[in-house]
N, CA and C of each residue as an Amber inpcrd file, in Angstrom:
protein
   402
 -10.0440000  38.9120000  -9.6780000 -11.0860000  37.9140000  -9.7560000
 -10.5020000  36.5140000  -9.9120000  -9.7810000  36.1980000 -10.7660000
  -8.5840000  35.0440000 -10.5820000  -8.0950000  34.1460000  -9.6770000
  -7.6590000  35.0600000  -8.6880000  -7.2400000  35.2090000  -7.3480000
  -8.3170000  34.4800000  -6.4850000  -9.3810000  35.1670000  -6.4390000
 -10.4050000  34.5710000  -6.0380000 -10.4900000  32.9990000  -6.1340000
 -11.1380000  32.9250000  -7.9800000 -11.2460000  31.6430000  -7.8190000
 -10.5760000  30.6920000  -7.5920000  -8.9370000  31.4130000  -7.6260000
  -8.2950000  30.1840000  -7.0920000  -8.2710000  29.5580000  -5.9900000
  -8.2290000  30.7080000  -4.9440000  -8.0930000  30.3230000  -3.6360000
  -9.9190000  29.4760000  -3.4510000 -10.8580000  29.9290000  -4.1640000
 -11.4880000  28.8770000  -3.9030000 -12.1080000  27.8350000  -4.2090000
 -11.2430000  27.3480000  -4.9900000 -10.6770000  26.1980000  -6.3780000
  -9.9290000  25.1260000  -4.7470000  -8.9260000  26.0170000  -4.5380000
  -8.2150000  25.2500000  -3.6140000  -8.4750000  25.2950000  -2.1440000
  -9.2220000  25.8460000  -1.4290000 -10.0230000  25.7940000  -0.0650000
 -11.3630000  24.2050000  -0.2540000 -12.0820000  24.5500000  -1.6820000
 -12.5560000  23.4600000  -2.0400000 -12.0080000  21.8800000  -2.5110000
 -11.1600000  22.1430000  -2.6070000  -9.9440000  20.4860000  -2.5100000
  -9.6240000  20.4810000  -1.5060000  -9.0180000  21.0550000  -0.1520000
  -8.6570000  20.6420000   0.9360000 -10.4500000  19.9820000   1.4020000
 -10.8550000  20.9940000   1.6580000 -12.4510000  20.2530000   2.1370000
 -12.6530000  18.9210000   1.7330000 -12.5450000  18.7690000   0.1010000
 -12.7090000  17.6530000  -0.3870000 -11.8890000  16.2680000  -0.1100000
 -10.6480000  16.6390000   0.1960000  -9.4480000  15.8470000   0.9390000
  -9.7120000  15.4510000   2.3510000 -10.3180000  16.4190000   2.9250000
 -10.1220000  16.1400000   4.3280000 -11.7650000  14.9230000   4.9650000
 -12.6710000  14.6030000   3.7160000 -13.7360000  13.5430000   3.6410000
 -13.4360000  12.7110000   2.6660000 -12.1220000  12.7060000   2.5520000
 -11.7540000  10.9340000   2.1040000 -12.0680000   9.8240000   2.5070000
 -12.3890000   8.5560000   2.4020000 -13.0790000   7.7080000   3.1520000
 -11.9510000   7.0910000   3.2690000 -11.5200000   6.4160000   4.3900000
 -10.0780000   5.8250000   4.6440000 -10.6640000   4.2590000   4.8470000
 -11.8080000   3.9880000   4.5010000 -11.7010000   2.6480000   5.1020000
 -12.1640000   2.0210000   3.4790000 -12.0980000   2.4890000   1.9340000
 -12.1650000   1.7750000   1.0140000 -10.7080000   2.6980000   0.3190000
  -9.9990000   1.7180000  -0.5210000  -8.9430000   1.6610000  -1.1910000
  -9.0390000   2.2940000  -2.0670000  -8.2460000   3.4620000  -2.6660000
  -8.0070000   3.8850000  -3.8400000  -6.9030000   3.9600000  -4.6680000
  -6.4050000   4.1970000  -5.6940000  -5.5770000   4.4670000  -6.0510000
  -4.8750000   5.5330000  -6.4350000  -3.0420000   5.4710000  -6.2750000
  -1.9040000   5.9470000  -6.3780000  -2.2410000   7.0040000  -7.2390000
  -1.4900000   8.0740000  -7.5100000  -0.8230000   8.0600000  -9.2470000
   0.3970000   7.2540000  -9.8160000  -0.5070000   6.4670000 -10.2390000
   0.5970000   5.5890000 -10.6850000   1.7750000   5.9920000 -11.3910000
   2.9980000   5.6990000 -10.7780000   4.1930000   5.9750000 -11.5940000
   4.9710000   7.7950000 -11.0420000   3.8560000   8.1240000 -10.4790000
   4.2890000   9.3820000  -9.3660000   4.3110000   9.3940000  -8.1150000
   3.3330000   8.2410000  -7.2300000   3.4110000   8.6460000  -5.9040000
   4.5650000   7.7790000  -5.4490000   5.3220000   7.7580000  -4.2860000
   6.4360000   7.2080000  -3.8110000   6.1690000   6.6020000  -2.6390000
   6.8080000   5.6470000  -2.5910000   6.5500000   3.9910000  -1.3560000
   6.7740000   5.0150000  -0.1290000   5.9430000   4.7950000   0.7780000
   5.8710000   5.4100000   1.8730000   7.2810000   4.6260000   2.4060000
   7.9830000   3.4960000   2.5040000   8.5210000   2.9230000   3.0110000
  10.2050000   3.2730000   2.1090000  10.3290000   3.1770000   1.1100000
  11.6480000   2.7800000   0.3830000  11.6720000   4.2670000  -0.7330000
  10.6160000   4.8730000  -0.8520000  10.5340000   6.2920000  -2.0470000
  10.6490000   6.2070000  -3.2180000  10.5440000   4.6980000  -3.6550000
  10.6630000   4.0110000  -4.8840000   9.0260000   4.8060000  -5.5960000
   9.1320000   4.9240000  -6.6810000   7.7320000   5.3510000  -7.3590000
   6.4830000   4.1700000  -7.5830000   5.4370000   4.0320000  -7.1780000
   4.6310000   2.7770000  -7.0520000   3.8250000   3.1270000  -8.6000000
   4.6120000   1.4630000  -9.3920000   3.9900000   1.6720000 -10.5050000
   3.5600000   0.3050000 -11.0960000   4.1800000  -0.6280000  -9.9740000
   3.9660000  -1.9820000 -10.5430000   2.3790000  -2.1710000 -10.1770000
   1.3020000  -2.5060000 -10.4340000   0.2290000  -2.4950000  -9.8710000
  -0.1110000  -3.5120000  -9.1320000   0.4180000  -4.7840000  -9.6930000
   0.1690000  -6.1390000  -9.6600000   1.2210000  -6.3010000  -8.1450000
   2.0020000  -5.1220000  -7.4600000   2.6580000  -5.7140000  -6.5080000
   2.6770000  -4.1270000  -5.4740000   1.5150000  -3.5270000  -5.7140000
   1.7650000  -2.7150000  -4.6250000   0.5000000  -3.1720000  -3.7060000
   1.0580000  -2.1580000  -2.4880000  -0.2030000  -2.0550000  -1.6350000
  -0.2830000  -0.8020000  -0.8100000  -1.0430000  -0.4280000  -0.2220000
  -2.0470000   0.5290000   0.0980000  -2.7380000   0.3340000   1.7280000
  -2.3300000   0.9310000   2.7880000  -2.8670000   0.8310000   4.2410000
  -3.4040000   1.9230000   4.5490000  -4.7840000   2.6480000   5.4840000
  -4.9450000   3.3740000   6.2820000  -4.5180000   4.0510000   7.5650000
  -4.7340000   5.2320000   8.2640000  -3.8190000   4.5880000   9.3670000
  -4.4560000   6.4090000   9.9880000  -5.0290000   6.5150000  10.8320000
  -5.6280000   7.5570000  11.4790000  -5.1950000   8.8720000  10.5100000
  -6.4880000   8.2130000   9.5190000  -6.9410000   9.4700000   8.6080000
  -5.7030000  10.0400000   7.3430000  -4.8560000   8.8390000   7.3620000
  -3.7180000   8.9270000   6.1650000  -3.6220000   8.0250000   5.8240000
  -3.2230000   8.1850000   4.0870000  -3.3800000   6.9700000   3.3300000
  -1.6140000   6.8140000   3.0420000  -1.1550000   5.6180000   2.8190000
  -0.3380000   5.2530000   2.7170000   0.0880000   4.1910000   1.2250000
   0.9650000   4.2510000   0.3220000   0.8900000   3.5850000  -0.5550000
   2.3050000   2.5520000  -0.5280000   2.3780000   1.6440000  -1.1090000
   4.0600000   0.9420000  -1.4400000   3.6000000   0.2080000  -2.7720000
   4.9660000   0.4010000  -2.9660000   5.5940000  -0.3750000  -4.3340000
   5.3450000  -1.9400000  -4.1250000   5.9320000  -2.1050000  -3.0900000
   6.1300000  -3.8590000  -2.4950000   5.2320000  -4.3990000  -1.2800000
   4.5120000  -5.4420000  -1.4270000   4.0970000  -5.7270000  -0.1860000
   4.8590000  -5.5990000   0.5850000   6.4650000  -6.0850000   0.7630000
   7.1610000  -6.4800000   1.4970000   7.1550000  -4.8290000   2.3660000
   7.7720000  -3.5500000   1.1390000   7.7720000  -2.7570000   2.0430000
   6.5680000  -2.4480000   3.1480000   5.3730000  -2.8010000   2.5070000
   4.2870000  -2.1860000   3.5890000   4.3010000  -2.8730000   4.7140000
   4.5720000  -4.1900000   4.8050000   5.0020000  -5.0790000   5.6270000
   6.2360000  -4.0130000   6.9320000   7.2330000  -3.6210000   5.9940000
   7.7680000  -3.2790000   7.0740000   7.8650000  -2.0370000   8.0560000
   7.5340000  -0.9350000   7.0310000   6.3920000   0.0830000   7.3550000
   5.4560000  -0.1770000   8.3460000   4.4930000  -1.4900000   8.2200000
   4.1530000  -1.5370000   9.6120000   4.9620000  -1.9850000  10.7300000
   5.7220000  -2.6900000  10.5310000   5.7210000  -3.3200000  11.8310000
   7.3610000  -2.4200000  12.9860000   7.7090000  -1.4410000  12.1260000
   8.6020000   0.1710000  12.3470000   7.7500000   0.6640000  12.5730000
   6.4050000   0.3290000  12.9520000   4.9610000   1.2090000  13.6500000
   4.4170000   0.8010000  14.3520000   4.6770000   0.0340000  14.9430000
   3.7420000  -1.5980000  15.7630000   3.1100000  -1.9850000  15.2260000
   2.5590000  -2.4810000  14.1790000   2.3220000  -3.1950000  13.2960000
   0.5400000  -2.9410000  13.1940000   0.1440000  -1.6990000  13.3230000
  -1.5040000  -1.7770000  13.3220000  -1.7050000  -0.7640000  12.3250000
  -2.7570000  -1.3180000  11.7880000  -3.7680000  -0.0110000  10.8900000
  -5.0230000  -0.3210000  10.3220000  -5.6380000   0.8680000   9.9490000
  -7.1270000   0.6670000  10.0630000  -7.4120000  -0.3970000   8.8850000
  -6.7950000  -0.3520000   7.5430000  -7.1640000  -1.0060000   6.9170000
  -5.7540000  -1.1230000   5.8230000  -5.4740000  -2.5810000   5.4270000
  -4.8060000  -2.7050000   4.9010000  -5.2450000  -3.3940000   3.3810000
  -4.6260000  -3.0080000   2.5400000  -5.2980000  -3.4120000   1.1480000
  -3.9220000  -4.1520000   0.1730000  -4.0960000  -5.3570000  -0.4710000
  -3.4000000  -5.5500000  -2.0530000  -3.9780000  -5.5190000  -2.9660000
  -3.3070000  -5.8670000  -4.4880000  -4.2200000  -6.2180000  -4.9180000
  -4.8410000  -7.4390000  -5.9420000  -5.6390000  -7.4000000  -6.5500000
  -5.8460000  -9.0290000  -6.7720000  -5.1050000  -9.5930000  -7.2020000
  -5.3920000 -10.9070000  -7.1820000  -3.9510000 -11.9170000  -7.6620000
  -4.2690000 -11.7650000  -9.6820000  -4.5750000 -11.1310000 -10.4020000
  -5.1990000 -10.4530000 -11.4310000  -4.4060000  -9.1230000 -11.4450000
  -4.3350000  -8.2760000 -10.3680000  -3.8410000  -6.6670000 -10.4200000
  -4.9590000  -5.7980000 -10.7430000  -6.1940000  -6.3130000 -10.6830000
  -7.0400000  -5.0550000 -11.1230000  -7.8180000  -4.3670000 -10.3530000
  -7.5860000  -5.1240000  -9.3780000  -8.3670000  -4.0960000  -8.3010000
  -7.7290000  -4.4830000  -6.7880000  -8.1950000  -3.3830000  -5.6000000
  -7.6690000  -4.2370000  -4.2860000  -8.8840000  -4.7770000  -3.4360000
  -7.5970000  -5.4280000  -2.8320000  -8.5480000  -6.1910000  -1.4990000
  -8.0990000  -6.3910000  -0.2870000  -8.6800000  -7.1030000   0.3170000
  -8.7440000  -6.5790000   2.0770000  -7.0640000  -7.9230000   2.2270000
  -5.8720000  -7.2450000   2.5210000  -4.9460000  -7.9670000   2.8740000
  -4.9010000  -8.9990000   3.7780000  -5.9890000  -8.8590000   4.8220000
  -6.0590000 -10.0690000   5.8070000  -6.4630000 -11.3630000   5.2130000
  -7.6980000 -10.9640000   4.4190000  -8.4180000 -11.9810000   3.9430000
  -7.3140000 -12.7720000   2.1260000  -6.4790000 -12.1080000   2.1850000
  -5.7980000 -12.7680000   0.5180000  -4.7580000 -13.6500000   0.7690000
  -4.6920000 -14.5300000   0.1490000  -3.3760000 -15.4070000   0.0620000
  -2.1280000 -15.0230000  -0.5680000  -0.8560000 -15.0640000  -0.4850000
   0.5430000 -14.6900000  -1.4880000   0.8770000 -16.0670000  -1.6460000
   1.9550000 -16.1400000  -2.4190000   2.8910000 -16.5790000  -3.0790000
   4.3950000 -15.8780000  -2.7780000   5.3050000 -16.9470000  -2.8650000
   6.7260000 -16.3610000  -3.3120000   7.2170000 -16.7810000  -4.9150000
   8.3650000 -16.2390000  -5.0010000   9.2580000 -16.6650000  -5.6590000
   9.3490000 -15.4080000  -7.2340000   8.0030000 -14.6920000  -6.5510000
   7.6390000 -14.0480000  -8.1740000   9.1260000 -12.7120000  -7.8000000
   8.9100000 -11.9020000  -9.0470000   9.7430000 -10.5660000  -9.3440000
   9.2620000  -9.8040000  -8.5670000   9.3840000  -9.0240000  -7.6710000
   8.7830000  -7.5650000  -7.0780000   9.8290000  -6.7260000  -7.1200000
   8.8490000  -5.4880000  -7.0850000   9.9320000  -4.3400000  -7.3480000
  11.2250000  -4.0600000  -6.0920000  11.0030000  -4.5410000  -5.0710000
  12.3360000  -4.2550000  -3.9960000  12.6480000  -5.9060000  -3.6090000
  11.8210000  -6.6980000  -4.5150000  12.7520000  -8.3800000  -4.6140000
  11.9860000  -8.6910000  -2.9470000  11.4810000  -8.4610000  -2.2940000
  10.9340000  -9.2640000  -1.5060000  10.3640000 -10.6730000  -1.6870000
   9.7240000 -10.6180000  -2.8300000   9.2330000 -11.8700000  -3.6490000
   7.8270000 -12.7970000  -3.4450000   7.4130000 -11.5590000  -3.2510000
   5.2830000 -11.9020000  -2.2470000   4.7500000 -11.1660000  -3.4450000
   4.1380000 -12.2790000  -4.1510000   2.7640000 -11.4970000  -4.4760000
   1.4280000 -12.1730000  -3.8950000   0.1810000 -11.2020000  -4.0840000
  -0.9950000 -12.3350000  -4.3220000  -1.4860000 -13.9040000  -4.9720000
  -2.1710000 -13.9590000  -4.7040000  -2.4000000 -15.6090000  -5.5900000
  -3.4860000 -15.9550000  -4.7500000  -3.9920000 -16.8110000  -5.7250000
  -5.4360000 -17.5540000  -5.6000000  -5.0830000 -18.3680000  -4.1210000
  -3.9500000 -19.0570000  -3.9350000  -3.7980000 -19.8570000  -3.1000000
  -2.5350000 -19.8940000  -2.4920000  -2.1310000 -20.1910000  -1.0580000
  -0.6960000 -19.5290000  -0.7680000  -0.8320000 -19.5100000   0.6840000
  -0.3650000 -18.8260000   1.3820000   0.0190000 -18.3410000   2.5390000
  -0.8300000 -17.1240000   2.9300000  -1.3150000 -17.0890000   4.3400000
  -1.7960000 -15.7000000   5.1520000  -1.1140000 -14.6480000   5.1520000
  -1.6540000 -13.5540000   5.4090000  -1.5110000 -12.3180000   5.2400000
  -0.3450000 -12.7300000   6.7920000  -0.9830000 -13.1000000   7.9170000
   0.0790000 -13.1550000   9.0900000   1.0230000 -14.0950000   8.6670000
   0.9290000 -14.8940000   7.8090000   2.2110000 -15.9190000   7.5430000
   3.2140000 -14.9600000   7.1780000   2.6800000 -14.4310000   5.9170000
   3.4490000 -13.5730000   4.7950000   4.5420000 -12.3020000   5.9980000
   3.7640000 -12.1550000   6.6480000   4.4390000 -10.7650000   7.6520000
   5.4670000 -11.2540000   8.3950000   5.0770000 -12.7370000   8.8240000
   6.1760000 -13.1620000   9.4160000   7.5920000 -13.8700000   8.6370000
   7.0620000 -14.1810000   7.4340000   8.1010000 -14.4030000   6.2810000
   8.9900000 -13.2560000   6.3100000   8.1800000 -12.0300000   5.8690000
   9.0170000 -10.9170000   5.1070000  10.1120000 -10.0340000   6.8210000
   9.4980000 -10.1630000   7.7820000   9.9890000  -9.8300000   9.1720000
  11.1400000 -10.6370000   9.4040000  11.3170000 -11.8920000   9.0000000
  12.2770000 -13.1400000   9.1100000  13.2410000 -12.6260000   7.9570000
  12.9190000 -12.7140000   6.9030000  13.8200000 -12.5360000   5.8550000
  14.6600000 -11.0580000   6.2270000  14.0280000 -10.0330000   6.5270000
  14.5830000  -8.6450000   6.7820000  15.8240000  -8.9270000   7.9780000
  15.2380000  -9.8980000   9.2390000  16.6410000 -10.0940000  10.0990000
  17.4580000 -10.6300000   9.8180000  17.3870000 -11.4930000   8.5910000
  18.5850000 -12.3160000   8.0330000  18.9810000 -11.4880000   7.8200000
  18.9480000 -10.5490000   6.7390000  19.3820000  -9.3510000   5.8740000
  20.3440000  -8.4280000   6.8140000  19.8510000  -8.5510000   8.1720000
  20.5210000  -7.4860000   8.6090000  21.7230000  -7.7960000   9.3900000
């Protein structure tokens, strides 16, 4: 009987997984899930972010990594998220401004902010900085 309910304990979580809504933002486990991009553990809150992308969710530690994550993809996805220049919740990455100069966890050095630079500025910053690098 056990047996049972497990398997349908867990037939009922895949179901439940597979009507995720991919086009509003959720969150990580913080401090367990790992940067889709670098495998770093995403725990800073105030500097990760979070993209969609045909029906998979994607998380990073660093803007910068999600930045490059996309664009090692052609650079599209359904929805891309940070989060507030606050950290308490996300928002739609196109529409937010960054900043440099702050701490991030892989030192890219983008966070949010009230006022700053485009989401396309920022991509082309962190795309520029990566070819120096290389």
């Amino acid at each position: 009987m056990n047996r049972r309910l497990f398997l349908c304990a867990v037939a009922g979580a895949a179901i439940l997984a597979g009507c995720t809504r991919t086009d509003e933002a959720t969150d990580p486990v913080w401090g367990k899930q790992p940067c889709a991009h670098c495998s770093m553990l995403v725990s800073d809150r105030a500097h990760a972010g979070e993209l969609s992308l045909s029906q998979e969710r994607h998380y990073f530690d660093d803007i910068g990594c999600m930045v490059l994550w996309l664009e090692e993809r052609g650079g599209r996805a359904e929805h891309v998220w940070v989060r507030t220049p606050d950290g308490a919740r996300w928002t739609d990455a196109s529409t937010s401004s960054f900043g440099s100069g702050a701490s991030t966890p892989m030192d890219f050095g983008f966070e949010p902010r009230a006022t700053g630079i485009s989401w396309t500025e920022l991509r082309s910053r962190i795309v520029a900085k990566k070819m120096e690098g290389t």
